[in-house]
Each structure stands twice: as structure tokens, then as C-alpha cells.
N, C-alpha and C positions, 0 to 999 in steps of 0.2 A: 845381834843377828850375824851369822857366819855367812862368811862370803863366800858364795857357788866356786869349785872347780868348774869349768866348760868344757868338755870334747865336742867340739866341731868334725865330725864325720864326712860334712860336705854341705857346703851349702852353691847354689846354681841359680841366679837372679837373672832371669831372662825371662820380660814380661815387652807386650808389644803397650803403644802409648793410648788410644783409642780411651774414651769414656766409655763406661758400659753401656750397653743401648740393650734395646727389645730382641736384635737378631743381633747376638757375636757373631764377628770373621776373626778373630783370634782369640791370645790365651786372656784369662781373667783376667778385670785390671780394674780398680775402682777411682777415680779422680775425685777426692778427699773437698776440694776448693770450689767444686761447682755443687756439691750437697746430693744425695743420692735417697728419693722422696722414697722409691721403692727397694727395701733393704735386700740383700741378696741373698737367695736361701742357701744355707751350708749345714753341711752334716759335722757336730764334733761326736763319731763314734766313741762309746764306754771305751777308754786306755784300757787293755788287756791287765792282770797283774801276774806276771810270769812265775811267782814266787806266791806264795798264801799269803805269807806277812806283807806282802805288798796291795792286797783286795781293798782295803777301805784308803791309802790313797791313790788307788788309783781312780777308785768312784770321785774322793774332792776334788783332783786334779780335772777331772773330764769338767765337772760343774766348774769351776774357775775360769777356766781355760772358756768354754762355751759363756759365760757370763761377759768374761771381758768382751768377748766378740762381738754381743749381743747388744750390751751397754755400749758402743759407740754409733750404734744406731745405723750401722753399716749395713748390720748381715740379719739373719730371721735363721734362728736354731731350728731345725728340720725337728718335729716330734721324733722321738725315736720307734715310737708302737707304728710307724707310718713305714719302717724301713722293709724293703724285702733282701734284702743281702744282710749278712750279720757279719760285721767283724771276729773273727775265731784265731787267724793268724797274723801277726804285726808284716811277718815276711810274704805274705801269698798275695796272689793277684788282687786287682781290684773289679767286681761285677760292672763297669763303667755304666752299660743299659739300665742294670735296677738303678741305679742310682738317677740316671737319668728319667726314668720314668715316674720317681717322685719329684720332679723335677730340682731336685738338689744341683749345684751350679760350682761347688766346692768343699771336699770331706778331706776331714781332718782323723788322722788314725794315730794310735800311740800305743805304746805300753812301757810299765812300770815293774820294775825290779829292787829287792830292797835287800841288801848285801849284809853278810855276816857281818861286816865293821858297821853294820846301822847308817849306811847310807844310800840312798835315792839315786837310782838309775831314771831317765825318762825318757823315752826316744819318741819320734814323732814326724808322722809323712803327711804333706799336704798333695792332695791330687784336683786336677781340673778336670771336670768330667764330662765338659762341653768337648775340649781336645784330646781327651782321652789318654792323658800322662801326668805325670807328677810335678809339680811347679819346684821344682828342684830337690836336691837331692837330701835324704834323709838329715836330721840333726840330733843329737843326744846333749842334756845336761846332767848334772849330778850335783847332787848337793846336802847336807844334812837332815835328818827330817824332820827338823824343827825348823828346814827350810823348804816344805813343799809347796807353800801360796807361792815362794819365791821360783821355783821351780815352773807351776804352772804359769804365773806371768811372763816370764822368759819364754813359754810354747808358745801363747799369747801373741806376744810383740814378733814372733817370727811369723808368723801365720800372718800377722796384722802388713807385715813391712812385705810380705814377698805379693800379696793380692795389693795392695796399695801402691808400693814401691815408697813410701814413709819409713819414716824412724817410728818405731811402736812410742808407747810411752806407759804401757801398766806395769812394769817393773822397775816403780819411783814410789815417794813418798812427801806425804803433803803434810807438813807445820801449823798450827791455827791456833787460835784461843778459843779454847772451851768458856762458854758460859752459864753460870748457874744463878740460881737465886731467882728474889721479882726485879722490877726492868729497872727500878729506880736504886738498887740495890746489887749491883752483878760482883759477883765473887766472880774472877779470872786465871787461869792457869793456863803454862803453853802445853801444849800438846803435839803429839805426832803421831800418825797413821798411814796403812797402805791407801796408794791412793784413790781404793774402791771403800774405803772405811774401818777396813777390820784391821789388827793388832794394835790399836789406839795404848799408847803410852804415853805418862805425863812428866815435863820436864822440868815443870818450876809448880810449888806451891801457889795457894787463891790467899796468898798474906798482902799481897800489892798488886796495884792493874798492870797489866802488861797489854804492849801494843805490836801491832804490825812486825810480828818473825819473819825473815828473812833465810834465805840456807846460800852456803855459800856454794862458788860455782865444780866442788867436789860433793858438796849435801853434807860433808863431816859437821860443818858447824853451824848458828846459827846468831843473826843479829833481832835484837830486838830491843824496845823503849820499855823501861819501867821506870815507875812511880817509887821504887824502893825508900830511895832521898828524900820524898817528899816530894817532888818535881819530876819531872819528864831526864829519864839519862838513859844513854845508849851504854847494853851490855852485851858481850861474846860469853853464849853459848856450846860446848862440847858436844855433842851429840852420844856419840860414843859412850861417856864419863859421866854425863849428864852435870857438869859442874859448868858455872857460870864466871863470869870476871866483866867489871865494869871495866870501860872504855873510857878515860880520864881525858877527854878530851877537853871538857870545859868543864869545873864545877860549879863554876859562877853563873852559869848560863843554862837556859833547856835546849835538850839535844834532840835529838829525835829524827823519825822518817829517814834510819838506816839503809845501807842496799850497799853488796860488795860489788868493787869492779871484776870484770872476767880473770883478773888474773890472780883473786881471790886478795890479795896481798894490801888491799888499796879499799877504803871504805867512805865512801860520799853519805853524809845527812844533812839535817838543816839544825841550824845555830839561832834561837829566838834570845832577844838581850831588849829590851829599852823599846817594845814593841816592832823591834824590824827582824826581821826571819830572813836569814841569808844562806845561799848551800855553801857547803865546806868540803874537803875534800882531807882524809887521815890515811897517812902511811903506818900500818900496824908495824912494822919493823922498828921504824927511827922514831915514831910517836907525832912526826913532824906534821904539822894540820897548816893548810893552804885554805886562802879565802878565794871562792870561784866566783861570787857577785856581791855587788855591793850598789844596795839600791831600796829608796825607802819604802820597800811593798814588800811583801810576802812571796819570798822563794819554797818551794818544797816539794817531795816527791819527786828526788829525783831516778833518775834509774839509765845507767851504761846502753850502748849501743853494744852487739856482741862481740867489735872486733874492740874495743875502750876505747873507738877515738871521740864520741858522740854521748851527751848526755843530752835527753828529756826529761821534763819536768813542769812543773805547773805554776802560773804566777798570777798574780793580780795585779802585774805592772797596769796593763791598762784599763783598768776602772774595775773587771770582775775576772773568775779564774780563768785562764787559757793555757793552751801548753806552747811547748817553747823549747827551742834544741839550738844547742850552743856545742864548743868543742871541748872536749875531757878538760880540757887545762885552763878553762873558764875563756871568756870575751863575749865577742857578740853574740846575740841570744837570737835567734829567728823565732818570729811567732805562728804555730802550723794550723791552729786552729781558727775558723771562724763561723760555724754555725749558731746558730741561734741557742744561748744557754750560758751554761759553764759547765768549764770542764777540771776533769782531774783527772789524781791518780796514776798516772803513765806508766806502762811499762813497757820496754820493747821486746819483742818477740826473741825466742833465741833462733830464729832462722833470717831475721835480721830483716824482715820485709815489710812487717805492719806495727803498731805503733797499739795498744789497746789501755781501754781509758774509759773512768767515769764521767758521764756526762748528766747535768741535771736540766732537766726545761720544762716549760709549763707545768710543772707540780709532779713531774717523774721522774724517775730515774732510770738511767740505761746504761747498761756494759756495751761497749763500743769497738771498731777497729778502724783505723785511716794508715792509709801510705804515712813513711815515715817523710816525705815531705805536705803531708795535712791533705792531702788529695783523697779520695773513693771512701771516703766516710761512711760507716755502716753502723746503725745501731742492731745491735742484736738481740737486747731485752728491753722491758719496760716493764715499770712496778712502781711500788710504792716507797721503796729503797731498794738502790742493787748498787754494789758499790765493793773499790780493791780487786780488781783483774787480777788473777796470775795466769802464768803461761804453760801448760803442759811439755815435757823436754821436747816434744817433736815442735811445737809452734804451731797447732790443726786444733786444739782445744783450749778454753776457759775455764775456769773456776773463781767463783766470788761471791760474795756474801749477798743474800738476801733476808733483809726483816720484812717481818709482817705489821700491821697496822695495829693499834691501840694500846690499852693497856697492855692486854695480855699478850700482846707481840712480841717476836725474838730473832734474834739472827740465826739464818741456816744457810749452809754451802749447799751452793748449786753448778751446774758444768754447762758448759754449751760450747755447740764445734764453731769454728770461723766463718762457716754459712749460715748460722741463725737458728740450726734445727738440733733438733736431739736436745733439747734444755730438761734437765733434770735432778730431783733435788737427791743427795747425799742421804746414806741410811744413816745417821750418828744417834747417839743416845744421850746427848743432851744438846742444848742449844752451843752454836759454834759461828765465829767469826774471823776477820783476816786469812783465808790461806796463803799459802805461798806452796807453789810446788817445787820438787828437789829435780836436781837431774837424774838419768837413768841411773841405778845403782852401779856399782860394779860385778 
């Protein structure tokens, strides 16, 4: 995938702090962390295509661009047979009253141009129609045209970030195991896709199970557990190359439940030998492996704080699982958890503020969030199995696997924002497990 050039034309973030309400006194603004039941109507008008050869993408562009919007549960795409002003010129006024009279609350305008060197012009102006001005000023990307999803996500995440005042996050990419076969039976291979589903690529053959991928904290690479050996070992994955290299870190031993530190350089998993499971801590330069605990229970799962001085992680030091945060270079371990259950999985948020976790109890399962000192515990689902958080790059969303019940039961990826709402399952084409999401590309 080629990487976008960017022209930045102007961008102008000036939003007041208010929750939306029923009556605005200022410019749009949506507050992400309190949940918003009534999504807010916006218009994504047809991208103009300034050029013929630019007509059909500017129709996918508008669809993308309008879908991510849609899909976070934020906003309600305005029918377009419902409009009385029509978008004709990208440069010309905007009718603020029609608009207002469909009661649209936010239009999104664009158009697309496709250049003799075969590449995607996109420009694109977000207007408030309640204040009657533009929520800053125009932006333009450019990019290949075998990069327009990549193009429209980027209109996306600016439209998403200037109404919000968030980090967008639909111009990333999420890591998983595809599963195939009957249940007692799963062929496994890693995979990767945008993070809405589509350009699905596969990175390892279904010749050995593979476990819990990982992307490192640039997305170029990726950790994960295979069965290759016969046993559980951790390998680095190239994304890019798509070529693989085992991580020699013990061959006498099972490795597993990978996770890099933030500064990508530094790789923590858990070491099982003689039934004690202890985390460990691998410098990929020097090969040098550090023991962080030692104790006869089961360590694992661990996962970095954003800035690496803090690691979480899950234990059954005291009789069943709980989590548990200690400092990057091992010692005392604090225990954060104490509701009724057990708990796993951890991983911390990359906005560094909650803490999200498998929790099992009375015969359910539930994807979770608590303060990273174990405080305001939120369960967010419940099922039959749900289970492996990952974090969206902004820290405002979930992704994690859900099976279904019985024989014929399978795992599927599902999303849900940090307020509980918008839970919704992943279009994929075959059964899928573990994600991990990438950070934004570049």
C-alpha cells in the first residue's frame, strides 16, 4: 500500500467544550465519553468529480467517507432525495437555511480530481449549519488510486476529529486470525484488513495454529505465538515483506502472549517451563531476556503503559485470575481488580487513562473498562464468550472477539465505543478471531 502525500491547505480547530444538547449556543461539538443515544444528523453531499475519470471515485469516496461516519454511531447520514440545495460547486456558497430546514446539523462537501500521473486529488469542507460557517478551513489529500479507501478514511478521521475534537482512527488497520473449518477442527492463518473489513490480506499460511498478533507501535510489524515447533514460540512478522523470523528467546520453553513496548524496540511475553508461567521482558537488539516475576502462579498478558514505565497484566497469584500492575523493570505488583469473577486479558488504552479487560462471572463474559488504578469498572458487554480487547489508535473504541454457542458456533469480531453503545458485529467472510488494532497509518 503507498503512502499518501498530504497537502494541508489549512486546517482551523476552534470548537467551544459544551455536550450537544437539544438547544446549541455554540459551534458543534460531540463529547465522545458521555455516549450520544441521539446520533446527529449530517449531510456527506456526492464529492463532485471535477475530471470524468474521477466520477466513479468520487461516488466510493462519498459512500466511505459517509459510512465511517455513520458506523461510529455518532451521526445519522441525511437521505440525500431529502435535500433541497444540491452541491454543483466545491467553491460556491453554502444554502445554510435549506439545510437547516432538513434539519441537517453538519455537511460535509468534497470533490475529486484524478491527474494525468494517475493520482487522486481530494479536497473537502466541513460546514456547521446551526452557526452558519465552516468548522475550519478547507483540507486536501492526495494519493494513488489504488489508494482511495485510504484517501476517503483520512476525510473521515478529519471530519470525525474537528466535530469531536478526538483523534479519528478509520485510517488504521486491524491484525486477527481468520478461522476456517468445523470447531473441533480450525485451520488458522494471520490476516490483516482495513479496520472496517475490506482489503483483507493474508500473512501466514493454515499449516500451524497461530495466536494473538500483535502490531508494533509503528504497525510495520507484527508479533505473534505459533505452534510451528510443535509448541507455543513467539515470531516477528514484516508486514510490509510479509516474511516471518522466529524469536529465539527460549527453545526449551513455551513462549507466548507477545506485546511490544512503546518504543517498539523492547518485547514482554510470558515464559511457561515446569508448570510456572512467569513474564519476561526481550531486548530485540542485544537478544538480552530479563526475568520480571518470579512466583509459583501463572503470569500473563502482559501489556505497557503508553509512556513504558507500567506494565498490566493478569495473574492467579491469589487463588483465581486478577490483574495486576507493576513497574516496566519488574518488582512489586499491585492488585487492581476486585469484582466478583475473574478477570483477563489487559490492555491499556493508548490514551493512557483506562485499563480494558476480559472479565468472566456467573456463566458470562464481558469486555470491560476500569481506571488504571482498578477504580469505575464498566462492563460494556455480556455474552456467551466475548473475550481479547484491543484498543482503537484514538482510545474511544473496542474490538474483540465474540463466539457463539454450540456446535455450530464460531468466533466473530465485534466493536464497541467506551460508553457501552454502538456494539456491532464486523462484515468478514469467514469466521475471525484475536484482533489487535494498528495505529493510525502514515
Amino acid at each position: 500500500m503507498k503512502v499518501l502525500s498530504t497537502l494541508v491547505l489549512g486546517l482551523v480547530m476552534a470548537f467551544a467544550a459544551p455536550l450537544i444538547a437539544q438547544e446549541r449556543t455554540g459551534p458543534l461539538r460531540i463529547e465522545i465519553t458521555q455516549g450520544v443515544i441521539e446520533p446527529v444528523p449530517i449531510a456527506v453531499a456526492p464529492f463532485l468529480a471535477e475530471n470524468a475519470a474521477a466520477t466513479d471515485f468520487a461516488r466510493q469516496i462519498t459512500a466511505v467517507v459517509a459510512a465511517d461516519l455513520v458506523g461510529t454511531g455518532l451521526f445519522r447520514d441525511v437521505p440525500k432525495d431529502a435535500y433541497i440545495s444540491q452541491v454543483t460547486n466545491f467553491d460556491g456558497g453554502v444554502a445554510y437555511a435549506d439545510w437547516e430546514a432538513i434539519n441537517v446539523e453538519a455537511l460535509v462537501t468534497g470533490a475529486v480530481t484524478l491527474t494525468s500521473d494517475n493520482r487522486l486529488v481530494v479536497k473537502f469542507r466541513l460546514f456547521d449549519i446551526f452557526t452558519g460557517a465552516p468548522l475550519g478551513e478547507g483540507l486536501q489529500f492526495a494519493g494513488g488510486t489504488d489508494s482511495w479507501r485510504r484517501v476517503a478514511h483520512k476525510v473521515a478521521d478529519q471530519v470525525y476529529a474537528r466535530i469531536t475534537g478526538e483523534t479519528g482512527y478509520f485510517d488504521s488497520r486491524v491484525v486477527y486470525v481468520e478461522e476456517t473449518g468445523p470447531k473441533n477442527a480450525r485451520a488458522m492463518r494471520l490476516a490483516i484488513m482495513d479496520y472496517d473489513g475490506a482489503n483483507i490480506q493474508y500473512l501466514t499460511d493454515a499449516s500451524s495454529i497461530v495466536l494473538a498478533p500483535r502490531f508494533s507501535p509503528t504497525g510495520d510489524r507484527v508479533l505473534f505465538t505459533s505452534y510451528e515447533s510443535g509448541f507455543p514460540q513467539i515470531y516477528e512478522l514484516a508486514v510490509g515483506t510479509v516474511t516471518k523470523r522466529p524469536l529465539q528467546v527460549d527453545v526449551a520453553a513455551m513462549t507466548f502472549a507477545p506485546r511490544y513496548a512503546p518504543n517498539g524496540q523492547t518485547v514482554l511475553y510470558s515464559r511457561s517451563e515446569g508448570g510456572n508461567t512467569d513474564l519476561y521482558r526481550l531486548d530485540l537488539a542485544s537478544g538480552q531476556r530479563t526475568r520480571l516475576t518470579d512466583a509459583p502462579s501463572i503470569e500473563t498478558a502482559p501489556s505497557f503503559s503508553p509512556d513504558g514505565s507500567q506494565i498490566v497484566f493478569e495473574s492467579d497469584r491469589s487463588g483465581n485470575q486478577q490483574l495486576y500492575v507493576m513497574p516496566a523493570g519488574g518488582g512489586e505488583a499491585k492488585r487492581i481488580s476486585f469484582g466478583q469473577g475473574r478477570y483477563g486479558t489487559p490492555v491499556w488504552s493508548p490514551r493512557g487513562d483506562y485499563i480494558a479487560f476480559t472479565k468472566q462471572n456467573a456463566g458470562r463474559f464481558h469486555i470491560g473498562v476500569m481506571r488504571t488504578d482498578g477504580s469505575n469498572e464498566r462492563l460494556l458487554t455480556a455474552s456467551f464468550l466475548d473475550e481479547g480487547p484491543t484498543w482503537a489508535p484514538n482510545g474511544r473504541v473496542l474490538m474483540f472477539t465474540r463466539e457463539s454457542a454450540g456446535a455450530e458456533g464460531e468466533p466473530a469480531l465485534f466493536s464497541v465505543d467506551i460508553s457501552g453503545r454502538n456494539l456491532k458485529r464486523l462484515p468478514m467472510p469467514t469466521a475471525a478471531s484475536d484482533p489487535a488494532w494498528s495505529p493510525l497509518l502514515p
